[in-house]
C-alpha positions in Angstrom: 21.4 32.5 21.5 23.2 30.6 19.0 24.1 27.7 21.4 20.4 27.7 21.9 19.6 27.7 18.3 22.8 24.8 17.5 21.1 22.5 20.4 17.6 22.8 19.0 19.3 21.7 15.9 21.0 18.9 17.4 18.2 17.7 18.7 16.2 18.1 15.8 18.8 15.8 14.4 18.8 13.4 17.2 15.0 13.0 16.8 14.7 12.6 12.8 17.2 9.9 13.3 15.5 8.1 16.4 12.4 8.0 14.2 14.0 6.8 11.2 15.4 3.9 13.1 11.9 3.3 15.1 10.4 2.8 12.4 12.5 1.3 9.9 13.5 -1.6 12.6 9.5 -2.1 12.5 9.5 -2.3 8.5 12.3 -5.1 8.5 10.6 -7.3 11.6 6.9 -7.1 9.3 9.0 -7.7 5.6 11.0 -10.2 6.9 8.4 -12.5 7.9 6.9 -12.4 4.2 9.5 -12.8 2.8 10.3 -16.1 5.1 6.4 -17.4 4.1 7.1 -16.4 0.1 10.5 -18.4 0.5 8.8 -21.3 1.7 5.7 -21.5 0.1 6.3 -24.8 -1.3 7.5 -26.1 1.9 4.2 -24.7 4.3 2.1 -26.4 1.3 3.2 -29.7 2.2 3.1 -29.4 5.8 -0.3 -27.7 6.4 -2.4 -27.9 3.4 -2.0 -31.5 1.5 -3.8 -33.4 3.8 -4.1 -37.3 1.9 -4.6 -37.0 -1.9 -4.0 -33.4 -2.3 -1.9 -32.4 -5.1 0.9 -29.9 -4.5 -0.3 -27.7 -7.0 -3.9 -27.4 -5.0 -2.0 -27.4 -1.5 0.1 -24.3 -3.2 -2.9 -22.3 -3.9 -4.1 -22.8 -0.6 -0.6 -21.4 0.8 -1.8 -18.2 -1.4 -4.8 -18.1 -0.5 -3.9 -17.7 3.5 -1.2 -15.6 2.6 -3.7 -13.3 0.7 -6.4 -13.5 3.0 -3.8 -11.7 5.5 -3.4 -8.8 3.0 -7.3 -8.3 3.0 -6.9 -7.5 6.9 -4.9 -5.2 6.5 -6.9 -2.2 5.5 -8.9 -3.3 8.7 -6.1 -2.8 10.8 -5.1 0.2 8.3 -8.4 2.0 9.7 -8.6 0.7 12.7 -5.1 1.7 14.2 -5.2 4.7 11.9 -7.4 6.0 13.6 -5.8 5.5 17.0 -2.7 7.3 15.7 -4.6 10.3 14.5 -6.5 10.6 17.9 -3.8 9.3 20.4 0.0 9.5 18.3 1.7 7.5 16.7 4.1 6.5 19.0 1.7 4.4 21.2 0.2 2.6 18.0 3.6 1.7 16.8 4.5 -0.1 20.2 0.9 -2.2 20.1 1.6 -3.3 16.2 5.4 -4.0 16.4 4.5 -6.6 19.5 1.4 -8.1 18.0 3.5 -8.9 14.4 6.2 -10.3 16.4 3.9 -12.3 18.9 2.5 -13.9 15.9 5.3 -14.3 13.9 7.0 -16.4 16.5 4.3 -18.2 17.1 4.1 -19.6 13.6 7.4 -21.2 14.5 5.9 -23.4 17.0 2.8 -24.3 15.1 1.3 -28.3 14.7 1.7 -28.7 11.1 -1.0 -31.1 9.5 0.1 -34.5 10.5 0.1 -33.4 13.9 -3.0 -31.4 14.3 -5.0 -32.6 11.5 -7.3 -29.7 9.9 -7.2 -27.4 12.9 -3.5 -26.9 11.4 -3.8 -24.7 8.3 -6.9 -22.9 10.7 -4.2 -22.0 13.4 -1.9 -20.7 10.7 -4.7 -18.2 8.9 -5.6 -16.9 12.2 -2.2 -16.0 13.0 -1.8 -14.3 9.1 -4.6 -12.7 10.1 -3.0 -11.0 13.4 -0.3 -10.4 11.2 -2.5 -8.8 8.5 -4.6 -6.5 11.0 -0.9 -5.7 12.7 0.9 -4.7 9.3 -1.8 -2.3 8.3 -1.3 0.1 11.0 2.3 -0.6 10.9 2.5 1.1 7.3 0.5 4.4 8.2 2.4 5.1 11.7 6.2 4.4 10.4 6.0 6.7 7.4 3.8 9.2 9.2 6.5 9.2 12.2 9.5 9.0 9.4 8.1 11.8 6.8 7.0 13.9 10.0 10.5 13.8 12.0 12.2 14.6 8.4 14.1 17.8 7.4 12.6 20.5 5.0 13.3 18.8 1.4 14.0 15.6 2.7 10.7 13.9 3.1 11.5 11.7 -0.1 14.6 10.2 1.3 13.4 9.8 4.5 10.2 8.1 3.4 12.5 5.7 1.2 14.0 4.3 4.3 10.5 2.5 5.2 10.8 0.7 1.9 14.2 0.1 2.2 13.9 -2.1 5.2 11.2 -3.9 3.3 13.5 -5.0 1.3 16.2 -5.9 3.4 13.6 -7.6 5.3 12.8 -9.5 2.1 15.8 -9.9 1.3 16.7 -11.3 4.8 14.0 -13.4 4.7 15.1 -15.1 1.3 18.9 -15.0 2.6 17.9 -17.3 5.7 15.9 -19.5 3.8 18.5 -19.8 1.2 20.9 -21.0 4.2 18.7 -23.2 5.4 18.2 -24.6 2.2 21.9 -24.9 1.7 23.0 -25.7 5.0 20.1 -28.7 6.3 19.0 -31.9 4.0 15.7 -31.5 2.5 14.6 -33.8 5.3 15.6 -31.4 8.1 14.4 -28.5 6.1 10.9 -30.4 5.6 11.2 -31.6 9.6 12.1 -28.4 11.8 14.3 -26.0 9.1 11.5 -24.2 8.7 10.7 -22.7 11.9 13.9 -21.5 12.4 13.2 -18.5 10.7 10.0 -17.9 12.2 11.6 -18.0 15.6 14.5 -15.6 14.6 11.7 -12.7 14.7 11.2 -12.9 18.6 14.8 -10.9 19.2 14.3 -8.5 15.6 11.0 -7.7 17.3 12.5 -7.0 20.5 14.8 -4.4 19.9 12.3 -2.7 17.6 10.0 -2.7 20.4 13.0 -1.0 22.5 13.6 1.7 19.7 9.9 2.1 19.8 9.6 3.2 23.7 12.1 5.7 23.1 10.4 7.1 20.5 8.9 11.1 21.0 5.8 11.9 19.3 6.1 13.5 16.5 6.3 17.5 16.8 3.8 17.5 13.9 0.8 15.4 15.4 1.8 17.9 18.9 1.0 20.9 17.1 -1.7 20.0 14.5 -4.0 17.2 16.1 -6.4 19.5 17.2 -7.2 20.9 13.7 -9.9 20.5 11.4 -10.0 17.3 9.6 -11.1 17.2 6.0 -14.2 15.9 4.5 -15.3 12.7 4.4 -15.5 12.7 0.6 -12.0 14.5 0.3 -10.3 11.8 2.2 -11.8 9.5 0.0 -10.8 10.7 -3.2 -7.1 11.0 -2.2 -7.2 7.3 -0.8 -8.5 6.5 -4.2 -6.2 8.1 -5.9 -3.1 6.9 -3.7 -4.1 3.4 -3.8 -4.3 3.9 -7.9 -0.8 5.3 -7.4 1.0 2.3 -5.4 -1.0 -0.3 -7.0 1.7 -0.9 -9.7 4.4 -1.0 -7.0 2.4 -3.2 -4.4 1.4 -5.9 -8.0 5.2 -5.6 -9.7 6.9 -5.9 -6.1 5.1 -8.9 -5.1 5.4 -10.5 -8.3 8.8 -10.4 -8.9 10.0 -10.3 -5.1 8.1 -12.3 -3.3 5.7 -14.9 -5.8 9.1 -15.6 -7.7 10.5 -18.7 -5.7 7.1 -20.7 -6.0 6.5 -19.5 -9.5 10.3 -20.5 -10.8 9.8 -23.8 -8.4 6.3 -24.8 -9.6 6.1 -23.5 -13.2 9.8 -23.3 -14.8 10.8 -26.4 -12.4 13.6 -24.5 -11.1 15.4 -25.9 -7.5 14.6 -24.7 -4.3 18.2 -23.3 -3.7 17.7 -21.9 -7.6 14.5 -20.5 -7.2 15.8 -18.6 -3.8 19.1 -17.3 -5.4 17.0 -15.8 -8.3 14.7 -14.0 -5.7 17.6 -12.6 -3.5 19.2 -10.9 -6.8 15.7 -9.6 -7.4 15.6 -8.0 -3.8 19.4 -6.8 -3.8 18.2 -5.0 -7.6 15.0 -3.5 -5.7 17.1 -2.5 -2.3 20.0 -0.9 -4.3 17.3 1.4 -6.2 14.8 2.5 -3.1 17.2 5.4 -1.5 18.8 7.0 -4.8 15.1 7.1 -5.7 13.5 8.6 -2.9 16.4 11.3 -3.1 16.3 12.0 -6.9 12.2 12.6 -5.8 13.0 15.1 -3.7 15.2 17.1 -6.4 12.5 16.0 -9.5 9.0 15.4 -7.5 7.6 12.2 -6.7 5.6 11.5 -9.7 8.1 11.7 -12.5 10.3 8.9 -10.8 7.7 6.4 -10.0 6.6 7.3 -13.6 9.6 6.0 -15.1 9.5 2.9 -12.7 5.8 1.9 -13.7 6.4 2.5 -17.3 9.7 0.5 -17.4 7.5 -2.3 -15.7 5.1 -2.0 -18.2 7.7 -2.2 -21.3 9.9 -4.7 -19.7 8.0 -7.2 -17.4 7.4 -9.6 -20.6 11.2 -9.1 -22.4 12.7 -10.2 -18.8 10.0 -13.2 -17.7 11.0 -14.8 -21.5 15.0 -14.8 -20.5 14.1 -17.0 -17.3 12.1 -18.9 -19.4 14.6 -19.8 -22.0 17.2 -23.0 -20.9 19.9 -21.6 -23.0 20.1 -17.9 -21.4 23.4 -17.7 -19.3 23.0 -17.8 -15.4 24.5 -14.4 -15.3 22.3 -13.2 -17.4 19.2 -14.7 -15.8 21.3 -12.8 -12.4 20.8 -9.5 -14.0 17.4 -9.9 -15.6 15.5 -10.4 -11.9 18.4 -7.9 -10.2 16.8 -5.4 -12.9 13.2 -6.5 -12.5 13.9 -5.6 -8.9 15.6 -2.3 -9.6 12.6 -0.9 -11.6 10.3 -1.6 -8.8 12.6 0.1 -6.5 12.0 3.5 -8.8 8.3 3.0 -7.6 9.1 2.4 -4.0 11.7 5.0 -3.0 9.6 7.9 -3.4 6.3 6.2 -2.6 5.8 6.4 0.9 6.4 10.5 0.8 3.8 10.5 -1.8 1.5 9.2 0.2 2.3 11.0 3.2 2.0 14.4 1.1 -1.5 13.4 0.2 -3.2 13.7 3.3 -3.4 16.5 6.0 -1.3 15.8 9.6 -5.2 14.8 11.2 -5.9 12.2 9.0 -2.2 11.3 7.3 -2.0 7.6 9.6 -5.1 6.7 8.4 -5.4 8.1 4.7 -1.8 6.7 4.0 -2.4 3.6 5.4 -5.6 2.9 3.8 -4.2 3.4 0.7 -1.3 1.7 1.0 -3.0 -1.3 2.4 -6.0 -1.1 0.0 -3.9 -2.1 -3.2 -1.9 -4.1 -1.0 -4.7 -6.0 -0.3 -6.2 -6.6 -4.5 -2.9 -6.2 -5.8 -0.1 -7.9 -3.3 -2.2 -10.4 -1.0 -3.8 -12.2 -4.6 -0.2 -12.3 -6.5 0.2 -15.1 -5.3 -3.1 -17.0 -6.0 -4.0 -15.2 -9.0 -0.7 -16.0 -10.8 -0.2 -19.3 -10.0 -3.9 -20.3 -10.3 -3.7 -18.5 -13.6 -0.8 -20.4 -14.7 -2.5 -23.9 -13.8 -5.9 -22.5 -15.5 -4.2 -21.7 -18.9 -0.8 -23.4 -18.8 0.9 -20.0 -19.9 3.8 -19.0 -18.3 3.9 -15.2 -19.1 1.2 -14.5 -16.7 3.0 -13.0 -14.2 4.2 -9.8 -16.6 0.9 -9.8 -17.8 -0.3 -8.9 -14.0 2.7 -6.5 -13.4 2.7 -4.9 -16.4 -1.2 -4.2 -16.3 -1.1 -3.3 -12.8 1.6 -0.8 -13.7 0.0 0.8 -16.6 -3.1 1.7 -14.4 -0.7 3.3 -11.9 0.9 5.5 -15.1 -2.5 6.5 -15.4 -2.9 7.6 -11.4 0.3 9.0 -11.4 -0.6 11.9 -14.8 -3.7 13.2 -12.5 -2.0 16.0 -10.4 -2.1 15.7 -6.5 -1.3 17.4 -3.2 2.7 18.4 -2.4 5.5 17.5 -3.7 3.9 14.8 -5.8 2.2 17.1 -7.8 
């Protein structure tokens, strides 16, 4: 009886860790191709949207705006595929996304840029950010429901950190190529064909998570609760609304300082390329370095308290942090520190966010609750960073806009975050 018992653990163990690499491998492939489009904004501007007497600044917008109009997909693909996990499993979902991200990510790399195809150029590259948008929103929902699900008892927190984890070593991936690229090629060759080559590199990444991802059981949870009662229409709705509120510091404050920072130092400080993309790696090493210990600690202290702290230390810091970049005579090392710390305090937000989430809605409806809510805020709050900020900037010519939108965003969330919830987050 006890070898019984010790292989049912074993295999409990083999599962929870199958899942956790299913879909964490997903998380990287989907993060790392945002952060290769954030990384080379400036570059995707001048090669798709400047057609003859553009201005860069216009042409940089117009990178935002297609990189925003994927985010507003998302909670399409958030209910649509949400769905389909909550009828079918997860498992088949997570197969169909993982290929349809990588399909489209690759072919980005192969793409006619604007002196090739004319205006049918930036047109082929928002319907492809589109794909990508629809794909990502069902990614979110299935990979923490599968990770949270598979987890041991009191583990839920650091299990769910993974997920953001490998969003930011898909970031940070993302920035790391493009900063090799940028340090490695001319700025001819970059501007020529260095730009694809990151776009490319997400055919094999997307491979072998589509291998994890056939190996993947369902999760024992969806086997043994799909055919229960689902909740009310208007429950479901309110804890959407209230997770979205939640994560909407996290999805503003991430974006800002992760992902908008290389076109914002680049087109509004006048920082390098190869400056602007050292800045943002640091940023992303800050944020990677904080996700796990927080998504632990959140399983000891609840989920709340901790992103508490993060959203607050957003909202007193943001400004403090954006004025030391600013200023020529701070130190380079400790300009290093400044973004590594921006990147830490969203990390406090991140870590336990995805268990939140997944603690807020019932096993029947968790892919799609947790994924409209997390794509929801992603959607206002992530997707228009970008396009806000830097048309913002251009608008009033000040450069503290970006803390203003973190910081604000944040304080909203410290609201969301007092009002009690389901689970461990309460």
């Amino acid at each position: 009886m006890a070898l019984i018992s010790g292989q049912r653990g074993s295999a409990r163990r083999s599962g929870a860790v199958r899942a956790l690499a299913a879909g964490s491998v997903g998380n990287f492939v989907e993060w790392y191709e945002f952060g290769v489009y954030g990384s080379f904004a400036t570059v995707i501007a001048e090669r798709f949207f400047t057609p003859d007497g553009g201005s860069a600044a216009e042409a940089l917008v117009r990178t935002y705006a297609s990189f925003g109009l994927a985010f507003f997909f998302r909670p399409v693909g958030a209910a649509l595929f949400g769905r389909l996990g909550d009828r079918i499993g997860r498992r088949p979902v997570l197969i169909l996304v993982i290929s349809l991200m990588t399909a489209a990510t690759a072919l980005i790399g192969v793409l006619p840029t604007y002196a090739t195809a004319g205006a049918a150029a930036p047109w082929l590259l928002t319907f492809l950010r589109i794909v990508q948008g629809l794909s990502a929103g069902g990614e979110f929902g299935g990979a923490v429901a599968v990770m949270t699900e598979f987890a041991p008892p009191g583990r839920r927190g650091l299990y769910g950190s993974w997920q953001s984890f490998t969003v930011a070593l898909g970031l940070l991936a993302g920035a790391g190529v493009a900063a090799l690229l940028a340090t490695t090629l001319t700025p001819a060759q970059l501007g020529d064909w260095g730009w694809r080559v990151p776009f490319l590199l997400a055919l094999p990444a997307g491979s072998a998570a589509l291998l994890l991802r056939l190996r993947l059981d369902e999760t024992p949870a969806f086997r043994k609760e799909a055919a229960l009662t689902r909740p009310s229409r208007r429950a479901l709705a309110g804890a959407i609304a209230l997770g979205a509120g939640r994560v909407m510091g996290w999805a503003a404050a991430g974006y800002t300082f992760l992902v908008v920072l290389p076109g914002y130092l680049q087109g509004t400080l006048g920082a390098s390329f190869r400056a602007a993309l050292l800045a943002t790696v640091l940023a992303n090493l800050g944020f990677a370095a904080a996700i796990v210990p927080a998504g632990a600690l959140s399983d000891r202290f609840g989920r709340r308290p901790v992103m508490l702290t993060g959203a607050l230390g957003v909202v007193v810091l943001a400004l403090p942090l954006l004025r030391l970049l600013q200023d020529d005579g701070t130190p380079a090392a400790v300009r290093g520190a400044a973004v590594c710390a921006a990147g830490a305090v969203v990390g406090l937000m991140a870590g336990p966010g995805p268990a939140m989430l997944a603690e807020l809605f019932p096993t029947t409806v968790r892919h799609t609750g947790l994924g409209l809510a997390y794509a929801l805020s992603n959607a206002v709050f992530s997707g228009c960073a970008g396009l806000v900020i830097t048309e913002a900037v251009r608008r009033t010519g000040d450069p503290d806009i970006p803390a203003y939108y973190a910081a604000a965003a944040c304080a909203v969330s410290a609201l969301a975050l007092l009002k009690p919830g389901a689970g461990k987050s309460s």
